[in-house]
ROSE-4610 file (N, C-alpha, C; in Angstrom, 1 decimal, always signed):
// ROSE-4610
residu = [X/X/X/X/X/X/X/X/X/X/X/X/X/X/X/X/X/X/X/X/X/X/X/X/X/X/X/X/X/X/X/X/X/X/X/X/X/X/X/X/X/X/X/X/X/X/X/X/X/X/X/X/X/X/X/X/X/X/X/X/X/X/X/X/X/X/X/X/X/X/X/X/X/X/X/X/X/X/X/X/X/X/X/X/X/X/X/X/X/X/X/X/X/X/X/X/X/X/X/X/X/X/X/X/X/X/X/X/X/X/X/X/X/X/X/X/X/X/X/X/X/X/X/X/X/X/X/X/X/X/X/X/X/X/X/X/X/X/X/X/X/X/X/X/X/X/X/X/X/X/X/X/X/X/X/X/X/X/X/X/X/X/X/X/X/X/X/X/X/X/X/X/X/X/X/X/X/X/X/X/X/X/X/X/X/X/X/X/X/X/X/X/X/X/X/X/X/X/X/X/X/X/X/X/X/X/X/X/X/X/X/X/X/X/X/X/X/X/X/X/X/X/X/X/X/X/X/X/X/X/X/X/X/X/X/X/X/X/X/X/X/X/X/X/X/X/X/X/X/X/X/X/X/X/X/X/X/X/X/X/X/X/X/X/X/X/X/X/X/X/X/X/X/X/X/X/X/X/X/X/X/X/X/X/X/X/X/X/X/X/X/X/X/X/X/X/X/X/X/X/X/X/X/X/X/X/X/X/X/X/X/X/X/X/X/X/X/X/X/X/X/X/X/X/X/X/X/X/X/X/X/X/X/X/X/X/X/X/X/X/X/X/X/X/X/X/X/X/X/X/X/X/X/X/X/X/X/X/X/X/X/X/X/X/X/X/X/X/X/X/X/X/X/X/X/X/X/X/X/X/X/X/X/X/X/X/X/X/X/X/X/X/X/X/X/X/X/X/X/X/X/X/X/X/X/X/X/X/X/X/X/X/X/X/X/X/X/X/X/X/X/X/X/X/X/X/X/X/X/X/X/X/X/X/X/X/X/X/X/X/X/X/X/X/X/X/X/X/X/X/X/X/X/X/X/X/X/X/X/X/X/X/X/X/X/X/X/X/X/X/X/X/X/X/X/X/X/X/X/X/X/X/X/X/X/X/X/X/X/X/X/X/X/X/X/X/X/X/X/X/X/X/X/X/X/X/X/X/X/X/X/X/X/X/X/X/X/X/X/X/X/X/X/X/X/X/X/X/X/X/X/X/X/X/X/X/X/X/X/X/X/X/X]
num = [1/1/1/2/2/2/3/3/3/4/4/4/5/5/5/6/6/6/7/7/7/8/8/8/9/9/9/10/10/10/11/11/11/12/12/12/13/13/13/14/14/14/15/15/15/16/16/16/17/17/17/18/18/18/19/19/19/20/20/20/21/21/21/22/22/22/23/23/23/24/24/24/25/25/25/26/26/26/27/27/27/28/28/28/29/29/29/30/30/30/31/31/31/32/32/32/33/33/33/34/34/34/35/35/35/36/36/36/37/37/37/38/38/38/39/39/39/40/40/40/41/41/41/42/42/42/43/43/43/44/44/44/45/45/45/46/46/46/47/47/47/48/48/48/49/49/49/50/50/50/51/51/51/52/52/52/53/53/53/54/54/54/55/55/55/56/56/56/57/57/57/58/58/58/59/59/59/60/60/60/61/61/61/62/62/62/63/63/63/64/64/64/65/65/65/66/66/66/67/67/67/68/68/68/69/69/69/70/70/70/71/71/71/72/72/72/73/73/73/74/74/74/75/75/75/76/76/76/77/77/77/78/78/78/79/79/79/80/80/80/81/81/81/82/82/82/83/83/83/84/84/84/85/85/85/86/86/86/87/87/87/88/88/88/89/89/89/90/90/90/91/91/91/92/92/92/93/93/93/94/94/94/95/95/95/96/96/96/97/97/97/98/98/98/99/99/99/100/100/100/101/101/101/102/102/102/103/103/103/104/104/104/105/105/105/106/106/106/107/107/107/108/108/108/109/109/109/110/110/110/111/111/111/112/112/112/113/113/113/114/114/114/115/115/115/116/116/116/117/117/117/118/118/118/119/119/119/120/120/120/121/121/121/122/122/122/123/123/123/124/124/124/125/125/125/126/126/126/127/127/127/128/128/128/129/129/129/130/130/130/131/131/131/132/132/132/133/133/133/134/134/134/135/135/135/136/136/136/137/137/137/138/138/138/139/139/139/140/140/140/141/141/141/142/142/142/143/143/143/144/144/144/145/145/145/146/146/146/147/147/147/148/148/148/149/149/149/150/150/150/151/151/151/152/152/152/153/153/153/154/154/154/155/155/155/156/156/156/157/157/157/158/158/158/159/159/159/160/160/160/161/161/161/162/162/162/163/163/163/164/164/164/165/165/165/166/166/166/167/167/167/168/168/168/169/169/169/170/170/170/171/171/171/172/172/172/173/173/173/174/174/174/175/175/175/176/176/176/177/177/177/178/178/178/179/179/179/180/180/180/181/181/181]
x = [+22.1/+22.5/+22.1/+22.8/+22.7/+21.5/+21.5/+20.2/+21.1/+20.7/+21.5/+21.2/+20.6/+20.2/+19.6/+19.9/+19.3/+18.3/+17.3/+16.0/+15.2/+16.2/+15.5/+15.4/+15.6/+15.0/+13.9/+13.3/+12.2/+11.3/+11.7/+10.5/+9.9/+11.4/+10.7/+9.7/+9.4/+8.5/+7.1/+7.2/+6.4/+5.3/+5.9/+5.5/+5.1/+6.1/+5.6/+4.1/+3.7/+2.6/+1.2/+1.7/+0.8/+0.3/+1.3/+0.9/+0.0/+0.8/-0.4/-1.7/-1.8/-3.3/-4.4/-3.6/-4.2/-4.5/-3.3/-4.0/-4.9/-5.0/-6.6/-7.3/-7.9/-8.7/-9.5/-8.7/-8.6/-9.2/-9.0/-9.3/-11.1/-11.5/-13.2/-12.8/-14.4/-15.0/-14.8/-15.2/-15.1/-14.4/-13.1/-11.6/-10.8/-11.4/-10.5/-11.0/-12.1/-12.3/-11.1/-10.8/-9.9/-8.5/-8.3/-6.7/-6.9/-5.4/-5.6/-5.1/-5.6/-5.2/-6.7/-7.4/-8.4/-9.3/-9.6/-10.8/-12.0/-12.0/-13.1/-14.7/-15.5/-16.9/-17.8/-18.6/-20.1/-20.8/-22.1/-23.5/-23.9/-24.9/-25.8/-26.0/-25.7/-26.5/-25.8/-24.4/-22.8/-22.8/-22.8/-22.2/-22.9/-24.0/-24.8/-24.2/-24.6/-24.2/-22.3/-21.7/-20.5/-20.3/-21.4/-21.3/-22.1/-22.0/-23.1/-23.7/-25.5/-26.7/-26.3/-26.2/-26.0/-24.8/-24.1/-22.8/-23.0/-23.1/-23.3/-21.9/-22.7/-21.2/-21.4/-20.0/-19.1/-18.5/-19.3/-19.1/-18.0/-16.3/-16.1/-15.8/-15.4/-15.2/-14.1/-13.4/-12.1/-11.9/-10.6/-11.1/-10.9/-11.7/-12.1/-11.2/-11.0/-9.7/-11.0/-11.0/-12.2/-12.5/-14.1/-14.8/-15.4/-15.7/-16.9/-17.6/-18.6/-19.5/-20.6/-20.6/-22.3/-21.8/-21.5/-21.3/-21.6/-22.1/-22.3/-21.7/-21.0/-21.0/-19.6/-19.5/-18.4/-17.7/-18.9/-18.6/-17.8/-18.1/-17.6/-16.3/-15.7/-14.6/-13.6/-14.4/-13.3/-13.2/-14.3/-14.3/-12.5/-12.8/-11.8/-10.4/-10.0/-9.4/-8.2/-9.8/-9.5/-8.7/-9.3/-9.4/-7.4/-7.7/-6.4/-4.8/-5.2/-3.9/-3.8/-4.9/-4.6/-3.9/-4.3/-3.5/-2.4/-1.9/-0.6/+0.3/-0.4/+0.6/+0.7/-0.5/-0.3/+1.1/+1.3/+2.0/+3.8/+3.5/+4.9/+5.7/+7.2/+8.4/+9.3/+10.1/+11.4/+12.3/+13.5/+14.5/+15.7/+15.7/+17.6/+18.2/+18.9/+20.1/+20.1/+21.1/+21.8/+21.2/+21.4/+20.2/+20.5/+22.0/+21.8/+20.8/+20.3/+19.6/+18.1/+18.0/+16.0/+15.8/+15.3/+15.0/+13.3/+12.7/+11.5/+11.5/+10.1/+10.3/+8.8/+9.1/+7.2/+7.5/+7.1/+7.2/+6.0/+6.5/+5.2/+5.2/+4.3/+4.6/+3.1/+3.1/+2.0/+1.9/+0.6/+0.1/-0.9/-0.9/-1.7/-3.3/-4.6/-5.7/-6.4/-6.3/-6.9/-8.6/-8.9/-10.6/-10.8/-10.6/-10.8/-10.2/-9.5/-9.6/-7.9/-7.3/-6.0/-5.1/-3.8/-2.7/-1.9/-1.2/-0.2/+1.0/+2.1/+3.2/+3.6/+3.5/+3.8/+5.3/+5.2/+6.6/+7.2/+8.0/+8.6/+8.8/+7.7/+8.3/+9.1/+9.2/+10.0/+10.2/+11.5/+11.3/+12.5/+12.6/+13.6/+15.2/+15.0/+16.0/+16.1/+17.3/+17.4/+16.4/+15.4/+14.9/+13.2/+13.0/+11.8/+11.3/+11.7/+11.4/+11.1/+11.6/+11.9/+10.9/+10.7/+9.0/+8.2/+8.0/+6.5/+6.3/+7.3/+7.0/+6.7/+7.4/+7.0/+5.6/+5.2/+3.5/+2.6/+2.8/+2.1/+2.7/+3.2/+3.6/+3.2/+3.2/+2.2/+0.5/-0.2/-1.4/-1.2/-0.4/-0.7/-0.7/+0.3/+0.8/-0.8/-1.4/-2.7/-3.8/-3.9/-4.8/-5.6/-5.4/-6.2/-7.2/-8.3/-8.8/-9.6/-9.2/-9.8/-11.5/-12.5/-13.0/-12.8/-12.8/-12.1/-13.0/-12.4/-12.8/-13.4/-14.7/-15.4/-15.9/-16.1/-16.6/-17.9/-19.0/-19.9/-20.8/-20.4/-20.7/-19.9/-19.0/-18.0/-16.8/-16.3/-14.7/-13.7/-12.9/-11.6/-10.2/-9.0/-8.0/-7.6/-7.3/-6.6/-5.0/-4.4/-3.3/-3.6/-3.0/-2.8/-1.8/-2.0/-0.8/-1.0/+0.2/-0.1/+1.0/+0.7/+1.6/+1.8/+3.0/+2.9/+4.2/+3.8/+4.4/+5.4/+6.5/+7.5/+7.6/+7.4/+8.1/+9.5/+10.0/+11.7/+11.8/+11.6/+11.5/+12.7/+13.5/+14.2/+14.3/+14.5/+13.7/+14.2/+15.6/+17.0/+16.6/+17.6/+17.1/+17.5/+16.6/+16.4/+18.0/+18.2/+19.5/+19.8/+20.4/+20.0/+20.0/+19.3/+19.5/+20.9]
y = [+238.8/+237.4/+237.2/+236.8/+236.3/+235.0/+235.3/+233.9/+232.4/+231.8/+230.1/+230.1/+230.6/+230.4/+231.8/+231.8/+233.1/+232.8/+234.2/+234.6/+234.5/+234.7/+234.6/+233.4/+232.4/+231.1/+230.3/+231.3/+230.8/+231.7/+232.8/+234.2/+234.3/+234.5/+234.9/+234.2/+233.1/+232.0/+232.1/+232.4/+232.6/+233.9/+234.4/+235.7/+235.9/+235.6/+235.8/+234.9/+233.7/+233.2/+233.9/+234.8/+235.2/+236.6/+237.5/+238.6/+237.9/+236.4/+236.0/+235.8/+235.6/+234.7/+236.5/+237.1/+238.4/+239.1/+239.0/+239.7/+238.9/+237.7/+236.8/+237.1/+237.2/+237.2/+239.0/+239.9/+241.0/+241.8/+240.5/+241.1/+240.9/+241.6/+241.7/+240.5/+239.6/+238.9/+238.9/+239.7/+240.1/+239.9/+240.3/+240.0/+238.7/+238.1/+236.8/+235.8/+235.5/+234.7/+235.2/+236.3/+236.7/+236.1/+235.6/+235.4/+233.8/+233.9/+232.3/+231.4/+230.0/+229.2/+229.1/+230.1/+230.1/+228.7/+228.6/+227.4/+227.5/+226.3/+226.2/+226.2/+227.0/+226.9/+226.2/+225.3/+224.7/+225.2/+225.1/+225.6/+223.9/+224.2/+223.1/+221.9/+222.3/+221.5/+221.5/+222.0/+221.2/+219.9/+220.5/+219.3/+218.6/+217.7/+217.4/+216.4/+216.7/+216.5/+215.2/+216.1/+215.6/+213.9/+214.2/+213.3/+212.0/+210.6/+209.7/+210.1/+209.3/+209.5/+208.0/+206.8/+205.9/+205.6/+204.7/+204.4/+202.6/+201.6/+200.1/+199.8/+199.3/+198.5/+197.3/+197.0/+195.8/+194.7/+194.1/+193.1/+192.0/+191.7/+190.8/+190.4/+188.7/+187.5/+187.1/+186.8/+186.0/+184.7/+184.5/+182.7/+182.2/+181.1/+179.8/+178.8/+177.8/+176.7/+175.5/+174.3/+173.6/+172.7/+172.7/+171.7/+172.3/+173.4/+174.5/+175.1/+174.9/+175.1/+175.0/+174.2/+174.0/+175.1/+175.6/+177.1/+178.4/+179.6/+180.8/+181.8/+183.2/+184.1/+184.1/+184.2/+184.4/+182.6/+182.0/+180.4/+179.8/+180.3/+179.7/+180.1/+181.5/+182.0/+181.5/+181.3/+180.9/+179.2/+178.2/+176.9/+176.7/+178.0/+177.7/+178.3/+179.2/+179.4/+177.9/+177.5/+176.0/+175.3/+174.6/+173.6/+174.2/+175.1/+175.6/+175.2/+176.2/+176.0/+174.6/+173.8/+172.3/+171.4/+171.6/+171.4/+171.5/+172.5/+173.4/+173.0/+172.9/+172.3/+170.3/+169.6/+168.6/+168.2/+169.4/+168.7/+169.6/+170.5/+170.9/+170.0/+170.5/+169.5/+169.8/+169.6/+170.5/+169.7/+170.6/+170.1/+169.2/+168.0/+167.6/+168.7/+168.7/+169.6/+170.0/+170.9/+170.7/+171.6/+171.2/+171.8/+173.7/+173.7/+175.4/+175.7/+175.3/+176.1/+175.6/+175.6/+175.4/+177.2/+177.4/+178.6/+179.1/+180.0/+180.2/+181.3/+181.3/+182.6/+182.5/+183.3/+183.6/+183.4/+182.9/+182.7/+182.9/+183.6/+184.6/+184.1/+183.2/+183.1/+183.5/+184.0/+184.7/+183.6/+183.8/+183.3/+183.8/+183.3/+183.5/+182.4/+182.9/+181.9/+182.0/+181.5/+182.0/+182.1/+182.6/+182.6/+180.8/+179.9/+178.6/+178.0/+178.9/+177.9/+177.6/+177.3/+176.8/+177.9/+177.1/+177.9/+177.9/+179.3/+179.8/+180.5/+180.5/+181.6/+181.7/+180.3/+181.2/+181.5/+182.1/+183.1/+183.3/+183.1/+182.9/+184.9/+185.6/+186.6/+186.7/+186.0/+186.3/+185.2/+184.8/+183.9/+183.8/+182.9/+183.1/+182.5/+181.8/+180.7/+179.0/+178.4/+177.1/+176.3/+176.5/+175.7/+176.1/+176.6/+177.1/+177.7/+178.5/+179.1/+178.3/+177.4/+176.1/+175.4/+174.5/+173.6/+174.7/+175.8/+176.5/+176.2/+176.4/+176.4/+175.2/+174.1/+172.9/+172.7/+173.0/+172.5/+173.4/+174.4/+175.5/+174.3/+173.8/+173.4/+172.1/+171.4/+170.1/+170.6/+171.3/+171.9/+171.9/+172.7/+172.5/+171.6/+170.2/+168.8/+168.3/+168.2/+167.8/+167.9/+169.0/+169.4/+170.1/+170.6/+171.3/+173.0/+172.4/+173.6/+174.8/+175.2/+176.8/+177.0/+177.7/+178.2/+179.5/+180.1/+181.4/+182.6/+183.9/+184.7/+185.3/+186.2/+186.8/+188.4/+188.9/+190.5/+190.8/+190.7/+190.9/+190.1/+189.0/+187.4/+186.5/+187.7/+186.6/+186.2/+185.0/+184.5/+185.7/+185.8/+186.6/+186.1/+186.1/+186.0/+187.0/+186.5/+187.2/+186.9/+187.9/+187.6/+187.4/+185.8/+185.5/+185.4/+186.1/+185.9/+185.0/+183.9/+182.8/+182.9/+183.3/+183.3/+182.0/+181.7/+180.2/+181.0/+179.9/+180.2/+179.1/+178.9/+177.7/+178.2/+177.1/+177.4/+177.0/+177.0/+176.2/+174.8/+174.2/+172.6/+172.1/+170.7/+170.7/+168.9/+168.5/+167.2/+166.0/+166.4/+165.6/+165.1/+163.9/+163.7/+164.8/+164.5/+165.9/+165.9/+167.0/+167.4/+167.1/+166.5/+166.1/+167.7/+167.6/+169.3/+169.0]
z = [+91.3/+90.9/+89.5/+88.7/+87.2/+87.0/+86.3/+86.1/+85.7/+85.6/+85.6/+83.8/+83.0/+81.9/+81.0/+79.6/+78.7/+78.9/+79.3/+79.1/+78.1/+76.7/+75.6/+75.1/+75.9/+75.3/+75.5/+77.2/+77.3/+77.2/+77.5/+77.4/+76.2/+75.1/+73.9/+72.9/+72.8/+71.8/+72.6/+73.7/+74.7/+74.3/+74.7/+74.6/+73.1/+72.3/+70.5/+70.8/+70.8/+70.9/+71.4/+72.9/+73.5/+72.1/+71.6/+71.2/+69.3/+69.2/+67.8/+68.2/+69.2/+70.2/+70.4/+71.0/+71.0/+69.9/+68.8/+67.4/+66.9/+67.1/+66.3/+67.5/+68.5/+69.3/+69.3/+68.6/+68.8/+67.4/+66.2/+64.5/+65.0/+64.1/+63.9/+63.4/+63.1/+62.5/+61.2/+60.5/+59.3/+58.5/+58.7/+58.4/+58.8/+60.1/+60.1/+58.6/+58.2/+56.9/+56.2/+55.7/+54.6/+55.0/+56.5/+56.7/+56.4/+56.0/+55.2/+56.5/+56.1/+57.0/+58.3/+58.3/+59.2/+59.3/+60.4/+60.5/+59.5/+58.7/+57.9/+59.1/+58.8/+59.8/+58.9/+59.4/+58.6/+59.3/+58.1/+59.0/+59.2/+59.5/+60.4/+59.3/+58.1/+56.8/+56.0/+56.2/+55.5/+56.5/+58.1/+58.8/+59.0/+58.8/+58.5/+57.4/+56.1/+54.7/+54.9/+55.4/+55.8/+56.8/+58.0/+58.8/+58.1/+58.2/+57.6/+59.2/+58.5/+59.5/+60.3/+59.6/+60.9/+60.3/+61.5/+62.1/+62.3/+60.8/+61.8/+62.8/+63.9/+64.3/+64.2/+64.0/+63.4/+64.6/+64.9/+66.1/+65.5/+66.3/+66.3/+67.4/+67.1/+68.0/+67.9/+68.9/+68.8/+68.3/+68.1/+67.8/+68.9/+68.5/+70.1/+69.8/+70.6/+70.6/+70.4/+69.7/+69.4/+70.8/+70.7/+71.9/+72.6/+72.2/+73.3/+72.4/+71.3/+70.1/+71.2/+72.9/+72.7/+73.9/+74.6/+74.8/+74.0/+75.0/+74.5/+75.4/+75.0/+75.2/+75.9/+77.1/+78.3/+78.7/+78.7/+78.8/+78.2/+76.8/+75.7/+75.5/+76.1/+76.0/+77.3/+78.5/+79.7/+79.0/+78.4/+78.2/+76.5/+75.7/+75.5/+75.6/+76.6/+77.6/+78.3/+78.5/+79.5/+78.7/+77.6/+77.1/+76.1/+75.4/+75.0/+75.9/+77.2/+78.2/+78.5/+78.7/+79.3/+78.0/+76.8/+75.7/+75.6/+76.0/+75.9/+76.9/+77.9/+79.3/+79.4/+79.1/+78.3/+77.4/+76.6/+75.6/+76.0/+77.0/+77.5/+78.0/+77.8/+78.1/+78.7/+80.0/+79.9/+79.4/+78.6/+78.4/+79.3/+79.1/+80.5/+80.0/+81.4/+81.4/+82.6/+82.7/+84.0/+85.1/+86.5/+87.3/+87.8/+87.2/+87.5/+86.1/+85.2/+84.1/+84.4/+85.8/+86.0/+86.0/+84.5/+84.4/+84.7/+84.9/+85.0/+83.9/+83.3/+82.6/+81.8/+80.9/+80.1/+78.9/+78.2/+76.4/+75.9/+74.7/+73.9/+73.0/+72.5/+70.8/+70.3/+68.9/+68.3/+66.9/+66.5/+65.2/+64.6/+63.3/+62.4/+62.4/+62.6/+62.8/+61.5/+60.7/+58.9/+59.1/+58.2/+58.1/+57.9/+57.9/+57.9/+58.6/+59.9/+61.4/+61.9/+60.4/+60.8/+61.1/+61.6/+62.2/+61.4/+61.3/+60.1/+61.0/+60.4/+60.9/+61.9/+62.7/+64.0/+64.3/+65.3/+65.9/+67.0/+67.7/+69.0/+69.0/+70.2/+70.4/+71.6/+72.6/+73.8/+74.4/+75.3/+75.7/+76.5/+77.9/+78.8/+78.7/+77.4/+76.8/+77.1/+77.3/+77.9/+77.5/+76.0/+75.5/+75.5/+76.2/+76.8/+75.1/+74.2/+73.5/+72.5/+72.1/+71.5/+71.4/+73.0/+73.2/+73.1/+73.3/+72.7/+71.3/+70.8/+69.2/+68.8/+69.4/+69.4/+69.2/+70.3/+70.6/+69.8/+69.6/+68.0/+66.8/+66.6/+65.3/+65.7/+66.7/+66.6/+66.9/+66.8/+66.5/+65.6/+64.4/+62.9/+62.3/+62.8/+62.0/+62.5/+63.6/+64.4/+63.5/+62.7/+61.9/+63.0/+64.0/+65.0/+64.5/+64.2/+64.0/+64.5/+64.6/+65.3/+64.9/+65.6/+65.5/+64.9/+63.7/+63.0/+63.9/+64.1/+64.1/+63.3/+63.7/+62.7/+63.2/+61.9/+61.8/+61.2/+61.9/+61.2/+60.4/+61.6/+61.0/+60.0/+59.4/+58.5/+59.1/+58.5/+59.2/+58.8/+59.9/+58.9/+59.7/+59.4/+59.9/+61.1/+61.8/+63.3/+63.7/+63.8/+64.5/+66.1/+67.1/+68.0/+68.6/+70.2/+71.1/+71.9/+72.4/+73.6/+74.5/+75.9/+76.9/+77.5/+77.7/+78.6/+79.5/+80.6/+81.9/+82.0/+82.4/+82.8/+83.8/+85.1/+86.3/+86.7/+87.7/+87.8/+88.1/+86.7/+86.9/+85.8/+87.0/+86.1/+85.5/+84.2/+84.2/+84.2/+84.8/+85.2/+86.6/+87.4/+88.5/+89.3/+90.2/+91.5/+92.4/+92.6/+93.2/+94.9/+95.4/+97.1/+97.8/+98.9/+99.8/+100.3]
């Protein structure tokens, strides 16, 4: 029976590989330095010389949403967590309109948190439509008109700018009167 496919397309690269692997594994010592392309070796006191002796690490912090300063560590991160989404859902809206468009869906919008706290650039990455994409941006752009300031993230104790992502959830709510069963 014939094969379903040429042999030389998978034997042969194959096989060439195997017989380069055996001629380096097979040259004396001696002579592999001389072939070019070979692995550069250090002794003990190149690699050494090469590596730095210490490594600081560079601790940073996310930014915090304001009103949890008298918090530390994990607290301070679920406190502004909290205090963020209850903002956020506070100031959520649905659009009227009509009750086949009770959409549910996730909206991503990302921003800029500057080394001095404020909110820059933000951006509608995803969103389910029927307006949803819209009131997020809304409520990011009333935090900037708010003057709402961030706790800035920092590196090594200094502020730096961070790009932020904010997930918001819409459930199927619709803000028209309710539909009879």
């Amino acid at each position: 029976m014939p094969y379903p496919f040429p042999i030389r397309h998978y034997y042969l690269p194959w096989l060439a590989g195997l017989l380069v692997m055996a001629f380096v594994l097979l040259m004396p010592p001696d002579q592999l330095a001389t072939v070019p392309y070979a692995p550069l070796v250090l002794s003990p006191q190149e690699f050494t010389s090469v590596i730095p002796e210490v490594i600081e690490p560079v601790v940073i912090t996310m930014p915090f949403f304001p009103g949890c300063q008298s918090f530390k560590g994990k607290d301070k991160r679920a406190c502004s967590s909290k205090r963020m989404y209850a903002y956020i859902y506070d100031q959520a809206s649905y659009p009227v309109g009509n009750p086949t468009q009770r959409t549910a869906g996730i909206v991503e919008v990302e921003f800029l948190v500057g080394s001095d706290g404020l909110i820059r650039n933000p951006k509608l990455k995803r969103g389910p439509g029927h307006g949803r994409g819209g009131d997020a941006l809304r409520i990011i752009n009333n935090m900037i008109a708010e003057g709402i300031c961030w706790e800035p993230a920092t590196a090594g104790g200094e502020p730096i700018r961070t790009q932020m992502a904010i997930t918001i959830q819409y459930n199927m709510v619709w803000a028209g009167a309710r539909p009879q069963p």
